[in-house]
Structures are given as C-alpha cells and as structure tokens.
N, CA, C and O of each residue as an XYZ file, in Angstrom:
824
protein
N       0.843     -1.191      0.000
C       0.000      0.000      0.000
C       0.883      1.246      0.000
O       1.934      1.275      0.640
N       0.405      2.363     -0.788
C       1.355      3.500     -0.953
C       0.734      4.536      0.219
O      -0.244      4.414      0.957
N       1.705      5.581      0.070
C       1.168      6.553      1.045
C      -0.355      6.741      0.659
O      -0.956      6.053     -0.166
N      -1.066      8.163      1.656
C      -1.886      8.427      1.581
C      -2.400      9.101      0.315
O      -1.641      9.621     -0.503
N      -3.744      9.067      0.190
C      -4.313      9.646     -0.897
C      -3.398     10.849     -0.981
O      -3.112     11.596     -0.045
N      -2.702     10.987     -3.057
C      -2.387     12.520     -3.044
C      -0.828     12.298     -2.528
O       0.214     12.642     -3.086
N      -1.023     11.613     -1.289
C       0.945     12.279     -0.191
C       1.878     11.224     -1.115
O       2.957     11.777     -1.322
N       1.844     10.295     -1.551
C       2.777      9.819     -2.389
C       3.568     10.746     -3.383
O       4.772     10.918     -3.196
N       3.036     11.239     -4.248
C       3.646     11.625     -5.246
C       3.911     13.070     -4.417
O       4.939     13.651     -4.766
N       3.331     13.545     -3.651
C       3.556     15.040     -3.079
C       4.925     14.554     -2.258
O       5.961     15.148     -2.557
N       4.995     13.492     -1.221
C       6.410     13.626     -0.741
C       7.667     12.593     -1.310
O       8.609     12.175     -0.637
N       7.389     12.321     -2.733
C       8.051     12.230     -3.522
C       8.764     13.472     -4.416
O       9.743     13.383     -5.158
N       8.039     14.528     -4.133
C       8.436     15.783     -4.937
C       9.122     16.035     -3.414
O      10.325     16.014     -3.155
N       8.410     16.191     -2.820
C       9.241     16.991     -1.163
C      10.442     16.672     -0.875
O      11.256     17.489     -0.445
N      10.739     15.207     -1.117
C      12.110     14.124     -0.486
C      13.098     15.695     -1.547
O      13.813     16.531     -0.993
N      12.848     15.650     -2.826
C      13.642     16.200     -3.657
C      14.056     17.751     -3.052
O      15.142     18.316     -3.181
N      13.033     18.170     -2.465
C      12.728     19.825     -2.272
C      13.493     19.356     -1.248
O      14.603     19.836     -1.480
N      13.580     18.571     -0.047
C      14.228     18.456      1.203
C      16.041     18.396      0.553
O      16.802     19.316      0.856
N      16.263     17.859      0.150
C      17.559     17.583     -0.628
C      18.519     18.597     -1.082
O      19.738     18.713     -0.961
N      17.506     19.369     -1.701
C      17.814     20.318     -2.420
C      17.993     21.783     -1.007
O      18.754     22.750     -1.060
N      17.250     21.517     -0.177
C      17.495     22.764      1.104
C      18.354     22.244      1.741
O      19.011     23.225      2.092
N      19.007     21.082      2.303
C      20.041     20.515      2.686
C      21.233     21.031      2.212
O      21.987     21.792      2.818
N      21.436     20.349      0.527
C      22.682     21.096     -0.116
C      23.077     22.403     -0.387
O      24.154     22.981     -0.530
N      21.888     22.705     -0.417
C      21.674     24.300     -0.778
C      21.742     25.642      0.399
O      22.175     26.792      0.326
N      21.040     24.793      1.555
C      20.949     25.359      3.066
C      20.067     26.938      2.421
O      20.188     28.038      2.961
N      19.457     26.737      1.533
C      18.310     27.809      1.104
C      17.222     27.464      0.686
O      17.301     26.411      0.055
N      16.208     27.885      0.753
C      14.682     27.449      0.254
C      14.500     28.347     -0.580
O      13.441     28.947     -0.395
N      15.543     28.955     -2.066
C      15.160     29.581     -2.676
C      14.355     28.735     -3.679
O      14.728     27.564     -3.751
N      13.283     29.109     -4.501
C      12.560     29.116     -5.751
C      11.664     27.433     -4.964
O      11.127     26.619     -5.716
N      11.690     27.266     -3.638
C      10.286     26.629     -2.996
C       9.594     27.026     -2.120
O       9.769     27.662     -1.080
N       8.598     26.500     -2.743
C       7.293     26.621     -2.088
C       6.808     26.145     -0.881
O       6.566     24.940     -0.938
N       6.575     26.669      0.212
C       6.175     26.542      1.379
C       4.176     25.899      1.765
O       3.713     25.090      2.569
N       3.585     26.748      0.757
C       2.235     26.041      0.780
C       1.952     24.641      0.698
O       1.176     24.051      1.450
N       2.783     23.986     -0.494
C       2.515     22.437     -0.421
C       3.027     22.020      0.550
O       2.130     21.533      1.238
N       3.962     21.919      1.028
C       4.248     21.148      2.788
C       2.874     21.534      3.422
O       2.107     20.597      3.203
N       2.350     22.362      4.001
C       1.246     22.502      4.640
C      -0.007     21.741      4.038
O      -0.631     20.754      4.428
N      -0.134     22.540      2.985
C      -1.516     21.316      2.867
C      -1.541     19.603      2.081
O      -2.437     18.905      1.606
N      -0.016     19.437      2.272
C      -0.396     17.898      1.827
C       0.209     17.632      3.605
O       0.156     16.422      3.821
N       0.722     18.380      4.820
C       0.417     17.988      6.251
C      -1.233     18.090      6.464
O      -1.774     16.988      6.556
N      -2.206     19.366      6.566
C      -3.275     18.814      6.317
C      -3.950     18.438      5.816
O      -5.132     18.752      5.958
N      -3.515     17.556      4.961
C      -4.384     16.204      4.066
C      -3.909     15.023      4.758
O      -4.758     14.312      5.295
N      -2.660     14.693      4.831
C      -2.618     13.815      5.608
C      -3.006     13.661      7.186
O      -3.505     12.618      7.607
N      -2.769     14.645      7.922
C      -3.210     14.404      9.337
C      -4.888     14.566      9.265
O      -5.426     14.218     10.316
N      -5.756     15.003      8.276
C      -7.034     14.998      7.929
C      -7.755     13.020      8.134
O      -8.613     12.478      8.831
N      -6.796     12.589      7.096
C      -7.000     11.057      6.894
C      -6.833     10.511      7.588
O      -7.644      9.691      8.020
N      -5.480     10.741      8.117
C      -5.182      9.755      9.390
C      -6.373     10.138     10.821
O      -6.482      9.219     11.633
N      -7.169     11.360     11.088
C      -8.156     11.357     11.452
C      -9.753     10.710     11.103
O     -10.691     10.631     11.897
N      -9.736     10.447     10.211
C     -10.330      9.841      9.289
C     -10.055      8.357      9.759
O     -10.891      7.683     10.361
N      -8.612      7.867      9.368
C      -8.572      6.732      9.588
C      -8.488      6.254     11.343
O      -8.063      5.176     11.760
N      -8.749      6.808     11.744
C      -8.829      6.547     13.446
C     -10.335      6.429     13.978
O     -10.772      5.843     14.968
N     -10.954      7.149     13.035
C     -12.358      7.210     13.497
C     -13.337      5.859     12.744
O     -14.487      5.539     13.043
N     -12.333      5.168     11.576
C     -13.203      4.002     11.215
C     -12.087      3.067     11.553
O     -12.137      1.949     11.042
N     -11.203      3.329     12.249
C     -10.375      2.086     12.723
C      -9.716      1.374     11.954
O      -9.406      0.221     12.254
N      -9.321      2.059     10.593
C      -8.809      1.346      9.495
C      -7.166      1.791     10.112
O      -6.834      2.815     10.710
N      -6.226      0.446      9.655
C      -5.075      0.818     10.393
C      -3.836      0.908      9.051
O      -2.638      1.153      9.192
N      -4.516      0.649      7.870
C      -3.910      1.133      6.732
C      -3.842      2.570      6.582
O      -2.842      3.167      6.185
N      -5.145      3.204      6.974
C      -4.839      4.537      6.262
C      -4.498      5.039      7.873
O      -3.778      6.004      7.617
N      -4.559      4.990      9.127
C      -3.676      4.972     10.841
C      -2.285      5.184     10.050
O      -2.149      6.370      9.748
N      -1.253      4.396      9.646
C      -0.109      3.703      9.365
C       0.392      4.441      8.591
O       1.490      4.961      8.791
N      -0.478      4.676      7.315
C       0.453      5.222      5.738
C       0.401      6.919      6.392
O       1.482      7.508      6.393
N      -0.384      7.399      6.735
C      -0.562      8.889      6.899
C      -0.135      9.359      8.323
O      -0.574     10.466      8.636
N       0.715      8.660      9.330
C       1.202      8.528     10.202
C       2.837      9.223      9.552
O       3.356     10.330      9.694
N       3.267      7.988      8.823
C       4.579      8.194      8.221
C       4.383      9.678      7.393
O       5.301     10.481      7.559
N       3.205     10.113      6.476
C       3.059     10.849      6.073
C       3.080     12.406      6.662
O       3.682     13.434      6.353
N       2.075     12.024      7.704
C       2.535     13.697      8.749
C       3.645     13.947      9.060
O       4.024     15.116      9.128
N       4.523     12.810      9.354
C       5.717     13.203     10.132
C       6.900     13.365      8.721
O       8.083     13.703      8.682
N       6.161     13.047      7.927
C       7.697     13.522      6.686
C       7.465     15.062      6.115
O       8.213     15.795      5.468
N       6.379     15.213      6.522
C       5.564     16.585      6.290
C       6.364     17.709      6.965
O       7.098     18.617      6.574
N       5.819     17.172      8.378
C       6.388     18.130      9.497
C       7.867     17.873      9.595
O       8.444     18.512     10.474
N       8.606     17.039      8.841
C       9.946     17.048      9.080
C      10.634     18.167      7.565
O      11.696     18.777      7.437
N       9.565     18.028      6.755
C       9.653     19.319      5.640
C       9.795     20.465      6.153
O      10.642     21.329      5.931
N       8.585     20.432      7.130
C       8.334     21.869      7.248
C       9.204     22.735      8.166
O       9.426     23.944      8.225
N       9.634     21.612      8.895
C      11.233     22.320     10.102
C      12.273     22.953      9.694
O      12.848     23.990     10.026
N      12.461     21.925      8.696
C      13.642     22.132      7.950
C      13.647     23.602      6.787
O      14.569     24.335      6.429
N      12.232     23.584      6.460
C      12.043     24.880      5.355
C      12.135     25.974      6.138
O      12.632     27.006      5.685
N      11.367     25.846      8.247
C      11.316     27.003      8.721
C      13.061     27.234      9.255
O      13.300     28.262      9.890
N      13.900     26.521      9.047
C      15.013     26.321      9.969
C      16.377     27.239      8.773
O      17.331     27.857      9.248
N      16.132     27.105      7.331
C      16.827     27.642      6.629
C      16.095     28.503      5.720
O      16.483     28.666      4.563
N      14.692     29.256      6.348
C      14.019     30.222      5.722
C      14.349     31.563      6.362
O      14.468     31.813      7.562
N      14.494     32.506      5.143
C      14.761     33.633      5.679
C      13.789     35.029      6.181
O      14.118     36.106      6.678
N      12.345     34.402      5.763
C      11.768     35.038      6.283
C      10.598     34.103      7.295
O       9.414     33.949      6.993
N      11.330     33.501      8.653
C      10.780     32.961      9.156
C       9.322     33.386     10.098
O       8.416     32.760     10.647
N       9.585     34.362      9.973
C       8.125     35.398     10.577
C       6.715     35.013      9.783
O       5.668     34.898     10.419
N       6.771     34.828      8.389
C       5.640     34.773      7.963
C       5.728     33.025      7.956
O       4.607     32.541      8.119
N       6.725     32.085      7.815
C       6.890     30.627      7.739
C       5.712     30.517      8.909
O       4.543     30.249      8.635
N       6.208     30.770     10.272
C       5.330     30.213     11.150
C       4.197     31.106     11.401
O       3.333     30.581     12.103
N       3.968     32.238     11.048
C       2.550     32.977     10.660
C       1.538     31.520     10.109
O       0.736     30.927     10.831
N       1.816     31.225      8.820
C       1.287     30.366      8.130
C       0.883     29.310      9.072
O      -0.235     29.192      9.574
N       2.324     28.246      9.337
C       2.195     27.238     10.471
C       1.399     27.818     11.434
O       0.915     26.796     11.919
N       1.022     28.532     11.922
C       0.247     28.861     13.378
C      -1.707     28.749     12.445
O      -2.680     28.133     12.880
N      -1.628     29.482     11.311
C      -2.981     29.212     10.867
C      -3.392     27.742     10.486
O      -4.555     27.403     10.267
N      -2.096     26.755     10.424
C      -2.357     25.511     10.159
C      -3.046     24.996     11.292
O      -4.142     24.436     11.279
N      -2.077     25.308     12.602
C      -2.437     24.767     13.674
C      -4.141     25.106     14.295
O      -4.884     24.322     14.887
N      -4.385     26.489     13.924
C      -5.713     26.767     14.072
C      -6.922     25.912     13.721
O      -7.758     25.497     14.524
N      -6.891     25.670     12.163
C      -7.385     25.524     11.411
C      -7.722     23.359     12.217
O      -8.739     22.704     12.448
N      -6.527     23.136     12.317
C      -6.211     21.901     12.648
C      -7.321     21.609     14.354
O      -8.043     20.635     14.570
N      -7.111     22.668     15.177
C      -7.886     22.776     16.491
C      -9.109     22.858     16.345
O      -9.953     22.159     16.905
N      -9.373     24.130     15.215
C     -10.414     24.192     15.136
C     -11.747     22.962     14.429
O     -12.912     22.789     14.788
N     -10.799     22.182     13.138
C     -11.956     20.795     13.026
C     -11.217     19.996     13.966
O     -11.084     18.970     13.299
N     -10.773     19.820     14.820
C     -10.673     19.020     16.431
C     -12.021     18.989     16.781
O     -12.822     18.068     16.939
N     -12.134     20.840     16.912
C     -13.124     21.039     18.269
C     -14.665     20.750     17.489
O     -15.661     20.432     18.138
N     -14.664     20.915     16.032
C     -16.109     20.508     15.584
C     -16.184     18.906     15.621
O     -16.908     18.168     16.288
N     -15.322     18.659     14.803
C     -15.780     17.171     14.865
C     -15.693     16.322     16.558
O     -15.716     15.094     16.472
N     -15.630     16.703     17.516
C     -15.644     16.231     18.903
C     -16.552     16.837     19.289
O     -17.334     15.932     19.580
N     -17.113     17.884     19.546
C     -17.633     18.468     20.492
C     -18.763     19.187     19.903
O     -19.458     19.583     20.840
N     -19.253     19.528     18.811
C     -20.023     19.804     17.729
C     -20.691     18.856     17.227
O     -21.918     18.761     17.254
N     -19.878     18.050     16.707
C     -20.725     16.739     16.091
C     -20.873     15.464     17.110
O     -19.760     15.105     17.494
N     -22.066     14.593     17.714
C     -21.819     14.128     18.602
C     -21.638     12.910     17.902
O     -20.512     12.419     17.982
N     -22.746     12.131     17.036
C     -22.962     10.931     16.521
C     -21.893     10.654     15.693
O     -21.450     11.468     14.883
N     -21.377      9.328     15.892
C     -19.893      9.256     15.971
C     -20.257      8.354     14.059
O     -19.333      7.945     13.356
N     -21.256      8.295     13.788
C     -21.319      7.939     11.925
C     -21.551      9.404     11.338
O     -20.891      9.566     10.311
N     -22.425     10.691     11.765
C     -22.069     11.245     11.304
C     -20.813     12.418     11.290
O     -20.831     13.298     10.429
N     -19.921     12.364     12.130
C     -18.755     12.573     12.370
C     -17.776     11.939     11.163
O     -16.933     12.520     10.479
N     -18.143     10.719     11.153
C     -16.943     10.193     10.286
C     -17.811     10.618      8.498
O     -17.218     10.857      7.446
N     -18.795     10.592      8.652
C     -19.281     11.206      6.969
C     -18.870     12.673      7.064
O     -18.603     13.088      5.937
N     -18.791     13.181      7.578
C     -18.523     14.760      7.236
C     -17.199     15.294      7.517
O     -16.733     16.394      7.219
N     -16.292     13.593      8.608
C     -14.994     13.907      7.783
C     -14.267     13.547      6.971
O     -13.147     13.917      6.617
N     -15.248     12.430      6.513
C     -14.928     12.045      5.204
C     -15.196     12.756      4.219
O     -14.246     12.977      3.468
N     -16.236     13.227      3.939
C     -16.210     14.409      2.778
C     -15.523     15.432      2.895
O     -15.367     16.100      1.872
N     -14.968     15.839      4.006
C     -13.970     16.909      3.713
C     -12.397     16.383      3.297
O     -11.509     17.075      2.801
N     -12.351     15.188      3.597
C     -10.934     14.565      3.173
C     -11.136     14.894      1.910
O     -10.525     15.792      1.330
N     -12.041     14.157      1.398
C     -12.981     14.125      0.172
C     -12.358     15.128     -0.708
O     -11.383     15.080     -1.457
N     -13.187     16.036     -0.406
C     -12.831     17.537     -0.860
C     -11.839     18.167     -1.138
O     -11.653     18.848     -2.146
N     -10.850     17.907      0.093
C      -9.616     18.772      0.135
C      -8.376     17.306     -0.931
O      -7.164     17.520     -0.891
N      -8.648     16.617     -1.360
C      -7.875     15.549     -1.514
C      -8.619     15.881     -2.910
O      -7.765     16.654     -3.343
N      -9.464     15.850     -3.779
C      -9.780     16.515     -5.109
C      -9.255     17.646     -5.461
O      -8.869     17.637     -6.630
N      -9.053     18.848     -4.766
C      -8.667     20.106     -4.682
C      -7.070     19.890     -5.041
O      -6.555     20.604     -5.902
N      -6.192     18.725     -4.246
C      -4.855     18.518     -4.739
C      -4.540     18.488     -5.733
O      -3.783     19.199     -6.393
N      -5.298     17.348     -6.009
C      -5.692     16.491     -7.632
C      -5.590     17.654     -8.901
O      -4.953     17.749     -9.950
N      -6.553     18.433     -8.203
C      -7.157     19.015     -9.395
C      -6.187     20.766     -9.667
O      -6.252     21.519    -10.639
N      -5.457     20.892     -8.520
C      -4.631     22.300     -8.429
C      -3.629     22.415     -9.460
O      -3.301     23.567     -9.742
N      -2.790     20.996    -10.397
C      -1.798     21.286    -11.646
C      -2.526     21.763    -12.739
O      -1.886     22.090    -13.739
N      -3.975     21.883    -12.738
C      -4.193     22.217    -13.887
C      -3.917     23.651    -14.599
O      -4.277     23.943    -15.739
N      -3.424     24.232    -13.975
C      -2.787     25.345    -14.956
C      -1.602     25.499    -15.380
O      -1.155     26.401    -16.088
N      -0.870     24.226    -14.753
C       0.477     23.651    -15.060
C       0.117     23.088    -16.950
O       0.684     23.404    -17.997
N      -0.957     22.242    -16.693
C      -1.331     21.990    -17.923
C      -1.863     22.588    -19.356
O      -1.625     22.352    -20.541
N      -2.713     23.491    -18.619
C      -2.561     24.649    -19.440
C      -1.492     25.220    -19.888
O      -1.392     25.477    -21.087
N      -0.336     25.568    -18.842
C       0.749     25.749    -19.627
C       1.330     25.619    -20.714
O       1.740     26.414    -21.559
N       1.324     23.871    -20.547
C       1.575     22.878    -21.101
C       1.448     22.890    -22.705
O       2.313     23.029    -23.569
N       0.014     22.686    -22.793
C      -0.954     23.114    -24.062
C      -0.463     24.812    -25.030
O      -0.301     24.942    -26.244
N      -0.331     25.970    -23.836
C       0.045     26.644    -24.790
C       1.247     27.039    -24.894
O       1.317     28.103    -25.509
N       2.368     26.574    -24.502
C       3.591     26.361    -24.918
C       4.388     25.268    -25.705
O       5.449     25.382    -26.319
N       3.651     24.268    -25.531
C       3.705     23.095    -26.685
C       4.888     22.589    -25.808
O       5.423     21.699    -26.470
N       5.340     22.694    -24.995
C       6.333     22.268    -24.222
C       5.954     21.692    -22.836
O       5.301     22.341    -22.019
N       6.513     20.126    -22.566
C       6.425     19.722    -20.939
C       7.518     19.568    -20.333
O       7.943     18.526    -19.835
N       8.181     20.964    -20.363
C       9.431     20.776    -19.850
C       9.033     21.523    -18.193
O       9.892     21.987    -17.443
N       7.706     21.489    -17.930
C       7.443     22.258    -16.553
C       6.358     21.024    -15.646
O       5.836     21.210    -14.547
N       6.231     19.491    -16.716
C       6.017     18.427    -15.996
C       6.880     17.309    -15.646
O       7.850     17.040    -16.355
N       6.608     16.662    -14.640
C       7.755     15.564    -14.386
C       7.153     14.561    -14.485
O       6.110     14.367    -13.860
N       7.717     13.647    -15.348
C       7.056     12.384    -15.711
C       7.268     11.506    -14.828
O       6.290     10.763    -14.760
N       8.327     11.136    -13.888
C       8.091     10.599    -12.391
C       7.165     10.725    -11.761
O       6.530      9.726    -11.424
N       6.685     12.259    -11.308
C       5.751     12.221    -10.738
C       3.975     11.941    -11.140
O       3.011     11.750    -10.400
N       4.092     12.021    -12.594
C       2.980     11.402    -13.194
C       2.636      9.995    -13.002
O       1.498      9.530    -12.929
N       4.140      9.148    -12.904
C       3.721      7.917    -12.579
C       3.273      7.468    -11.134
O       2.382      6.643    -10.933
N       3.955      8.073    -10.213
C       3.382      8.270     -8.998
C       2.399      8.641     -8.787
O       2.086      7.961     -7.810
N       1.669      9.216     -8.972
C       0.245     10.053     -8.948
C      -0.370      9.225     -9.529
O      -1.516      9.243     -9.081
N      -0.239      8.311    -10.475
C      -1.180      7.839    -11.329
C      -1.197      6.233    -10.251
O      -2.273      5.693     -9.996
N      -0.241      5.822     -9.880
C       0.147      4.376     -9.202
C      -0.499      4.822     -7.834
O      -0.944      3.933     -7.107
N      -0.571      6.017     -7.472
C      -0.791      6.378     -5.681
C      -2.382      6.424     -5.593
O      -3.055      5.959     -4.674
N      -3.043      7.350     -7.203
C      -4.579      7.463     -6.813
C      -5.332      6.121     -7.279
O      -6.460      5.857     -6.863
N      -4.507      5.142     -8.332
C      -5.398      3.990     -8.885
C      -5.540      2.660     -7.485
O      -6.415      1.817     -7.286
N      -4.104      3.018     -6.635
C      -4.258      1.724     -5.449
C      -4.930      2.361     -4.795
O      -5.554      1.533     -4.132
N      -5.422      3.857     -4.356
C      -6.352      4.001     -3.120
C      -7.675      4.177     -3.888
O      -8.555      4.402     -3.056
N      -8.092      4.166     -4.939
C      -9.172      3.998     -5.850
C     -10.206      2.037     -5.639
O     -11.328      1.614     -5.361
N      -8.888      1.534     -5.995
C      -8.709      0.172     -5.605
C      -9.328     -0.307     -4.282
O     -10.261     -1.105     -4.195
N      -8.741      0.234     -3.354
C      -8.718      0.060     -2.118
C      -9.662      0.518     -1.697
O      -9.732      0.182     -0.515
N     -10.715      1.296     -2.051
C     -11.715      2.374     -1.548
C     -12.844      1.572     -1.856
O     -13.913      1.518     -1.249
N     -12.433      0.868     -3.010
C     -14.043     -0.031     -4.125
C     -13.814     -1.466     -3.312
O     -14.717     -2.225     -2.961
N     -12.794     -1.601     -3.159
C     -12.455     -2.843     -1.940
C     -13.527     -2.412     -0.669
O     -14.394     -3.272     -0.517
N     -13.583     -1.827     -0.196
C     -13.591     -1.343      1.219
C     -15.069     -0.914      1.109
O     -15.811     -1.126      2.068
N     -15.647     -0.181     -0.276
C     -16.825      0.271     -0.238
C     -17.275      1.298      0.529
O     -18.172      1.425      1.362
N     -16.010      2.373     -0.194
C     -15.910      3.444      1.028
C     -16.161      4.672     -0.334
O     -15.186      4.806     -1.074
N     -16.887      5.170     -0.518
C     -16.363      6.198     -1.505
C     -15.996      7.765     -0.978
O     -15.913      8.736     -1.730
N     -15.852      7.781      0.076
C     -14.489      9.023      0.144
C     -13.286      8.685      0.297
O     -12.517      9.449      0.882
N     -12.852      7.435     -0.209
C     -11.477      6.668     -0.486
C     -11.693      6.803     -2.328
O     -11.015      7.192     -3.279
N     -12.465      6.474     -2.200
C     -12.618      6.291     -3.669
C     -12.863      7.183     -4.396
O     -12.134      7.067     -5.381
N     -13.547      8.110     -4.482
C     -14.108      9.358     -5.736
C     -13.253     10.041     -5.383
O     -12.473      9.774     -6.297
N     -12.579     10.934     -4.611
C     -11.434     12.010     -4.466
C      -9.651     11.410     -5.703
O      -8.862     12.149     -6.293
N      -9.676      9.860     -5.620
C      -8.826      9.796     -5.974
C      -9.066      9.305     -7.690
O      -8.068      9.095     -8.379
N     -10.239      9.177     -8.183
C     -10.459      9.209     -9.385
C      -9.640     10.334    -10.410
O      -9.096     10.015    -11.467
N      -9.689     11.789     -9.811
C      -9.279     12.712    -10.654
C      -7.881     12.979    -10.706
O      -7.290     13.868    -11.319
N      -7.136     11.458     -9.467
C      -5.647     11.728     -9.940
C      -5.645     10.587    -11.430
O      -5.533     11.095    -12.545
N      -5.722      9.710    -11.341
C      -6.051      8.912    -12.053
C      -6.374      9.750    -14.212
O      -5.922      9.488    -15.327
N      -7.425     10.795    -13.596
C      -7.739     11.284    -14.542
C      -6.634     12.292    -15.466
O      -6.275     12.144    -16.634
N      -6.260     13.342    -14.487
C      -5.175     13.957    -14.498
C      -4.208     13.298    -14.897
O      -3.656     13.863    -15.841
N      -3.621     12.102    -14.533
C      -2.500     11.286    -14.548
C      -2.624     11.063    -16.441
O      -1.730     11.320    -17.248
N      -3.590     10.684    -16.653
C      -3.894     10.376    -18.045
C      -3.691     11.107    -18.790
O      -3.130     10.747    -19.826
N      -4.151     12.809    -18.542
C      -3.751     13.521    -19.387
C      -2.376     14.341    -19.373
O      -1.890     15.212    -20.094
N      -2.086     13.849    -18.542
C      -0.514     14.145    -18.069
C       0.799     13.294    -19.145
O       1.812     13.820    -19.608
N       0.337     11.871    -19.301
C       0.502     10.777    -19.968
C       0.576     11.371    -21.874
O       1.458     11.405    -22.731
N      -0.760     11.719    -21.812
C      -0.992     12.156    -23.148
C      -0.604     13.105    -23.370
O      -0.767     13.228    -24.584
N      -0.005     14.234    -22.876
C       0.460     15.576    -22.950
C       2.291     15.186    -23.604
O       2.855     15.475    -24.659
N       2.791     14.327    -22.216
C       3.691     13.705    -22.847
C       4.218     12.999    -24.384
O       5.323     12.893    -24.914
N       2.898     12.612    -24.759
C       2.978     11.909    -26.110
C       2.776     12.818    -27.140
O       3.173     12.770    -28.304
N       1.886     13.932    -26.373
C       1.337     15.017    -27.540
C       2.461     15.659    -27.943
O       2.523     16.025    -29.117
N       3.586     15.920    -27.015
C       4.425     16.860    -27.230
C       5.957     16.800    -26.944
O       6.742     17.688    -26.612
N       6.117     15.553    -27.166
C       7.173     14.752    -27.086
C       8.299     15.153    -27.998
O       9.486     15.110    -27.676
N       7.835     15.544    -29.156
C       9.251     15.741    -30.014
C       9.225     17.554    -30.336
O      10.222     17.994    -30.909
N       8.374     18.309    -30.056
C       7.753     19.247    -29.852
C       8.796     20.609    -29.288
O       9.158     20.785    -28.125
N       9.075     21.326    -30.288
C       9.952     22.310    -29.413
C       9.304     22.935    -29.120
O       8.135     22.951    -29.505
N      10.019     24.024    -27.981
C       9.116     24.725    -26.567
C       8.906     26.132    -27.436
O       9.706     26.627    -28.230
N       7.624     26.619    -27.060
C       7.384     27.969    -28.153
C       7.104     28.947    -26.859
O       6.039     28.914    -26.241
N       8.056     29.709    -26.572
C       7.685     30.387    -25.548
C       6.547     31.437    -25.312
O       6.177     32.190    -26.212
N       5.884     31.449    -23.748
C       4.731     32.021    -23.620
C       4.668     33.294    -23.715
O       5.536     33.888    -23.074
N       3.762     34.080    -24.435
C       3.664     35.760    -24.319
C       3.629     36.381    -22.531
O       3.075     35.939    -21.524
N       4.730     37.894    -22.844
C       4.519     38.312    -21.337
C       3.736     38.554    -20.997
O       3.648     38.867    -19.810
C-alpha cells in the first residue's frame, strides 16, 4: 500500500525539495504552501482513519505527517523570512484545532462525524488532484512539458489507482471518488507527454 491519498507523489516531490534545502541550506525558488496542505491532508486522513479504525490509512498517513512536518522544520530552519513561515504554520495549527473542536464536540454521533470527515478529506484531496491544472494549461500553450515531471505522473497515477482500488475494496467512496481525478489527471498528463514529445518549446507571451 502506498502513502496516503495525493501524499505519495507530493512527498516524492518533497524528499527532492528536502535535498535540495540541505545542499543548498536555502529554500530559494520553494514553495512553502505544499508542505502545509499535503500535512493537512494527511493528518485529515489519518483522522479519518482513526475514526473508522482502518489501520492502513492509521499507518500510511502517520509516516506521512511526520515527513511533512519534518519538511516543514527544515524549510522554517533555513528560511529567511521565518516570521511569515510560522505565521502560516500557526494558521495551520488553528485551522487543525479548530476541526478538532467541531468534529468532537459539535458533532456528537460518531457515523455522522466520520461522513462529514470524510467528505472533507474528500474535498480537500480533489482540490490537490485538481490544483496542476494550470500547469497543464501551460503545457498546451507552450507546446512544451518541460514544466512536468514524468516521475511524478507515474506516482500520482500508481498512488490514486491503489487508493481507488482500495476504496471499491472497502466500499468506502471518500477513499474512492477524491482519488479518481488523480487517475484522470495522470492520463492527461501521460498524453500531454505523447502530444508533445518531439515538440519544441514555443515560448509564452509576457
């Protein structure tokens, strides 16, 4: 079983981004937002997975928070404007307390608790999926995929088809429909590749 919905191929890009702030001991030209919200996507699930007792998605998104939050130390530890780093981190943490305090103490009935945090996994785990698409656009009007990584296409495509799998197994569909549109994406990611494979890059108007 691969990481969590989405966190595969995201801390497959991260391992690289971590690597790269190591040698570099700078977080120039990365991005700080994706560490945060593929941490809350995963600590989302792994809430998720605690509340239906599943110890696959307990397990994979366990390892997942903590490679997250071991991103995110490291980005606040050689960032130079660490004032707004943990600005951000502190709205994570909010945000994080705050569906604590609904789903406990707000919601009492412990099935509909787990449907409404399942649809927000739901939700926010489509929203991943679906956020390269203007990468793709790019794509399309530059005739060039020199701004996709075909690694991570295969990852994405291998990470959303086993928890797709696993979801129709399980007969769970907020395992299942969120990760359809990596799947989908993945495809046209695939075909973009083929479309424009021998294809020189026509650069974009300013």
């Amino acid at each position: 079983m691969v990481l969590a919905p989405r966190s595969l191929p995201c801390s497959a890009l991260h391992r690289s981004d971590l690597r790269q702030m190591l040698a570099t001991k700078s977080v120039e030209n990365i991005q700080f937002l994706p560490f945060l919200t593929t941490d809350i996507n995963n600590l989302s699930w792994l809430g998720y997975g605690c509340l239906k007792q599943d110890w696959t998605l307990i397990a994979v998104n366990t390892i997942g928070a903590a490679l997250q939050t071991l991103y995110i130390l490291v980005y606040l530890y050689y960032s130079p404007t660490k004032r707004a780093v943990l600005l951000q981190s502190l709205v994570l943490l909010a945000v994080l307390a705050t569906g604590y305090g609904y789903f406990t103490l707000v919601v009492g009935d412990a099935r509909t608790r787990l449907a409404r945090l399942g649809l927000f996994c739901s939700a926010f785990t489509i929203s991943m999926y679906l956020s390269p698409l203007a990468d793709l656009a790019r794509v399309v009007q530059s005739r060039s995929t020199r701004c996709l990584s075909f690694p991570l296409a295969v990852t994405t495509c291998l990470a959303s088809s086993s928890w797709t799998l696993y979801g129709l197994q399980l007969r769970d569909p907020y395992i299942t429909v969120p990760n359809v549109p990596g799947i989908v994406t993945s495809v046209v990611r695939f075909w973009l590749f083929w479309r424009y494979r021998d294809k020189p890059h026509r650069p974009l108007p300013a």
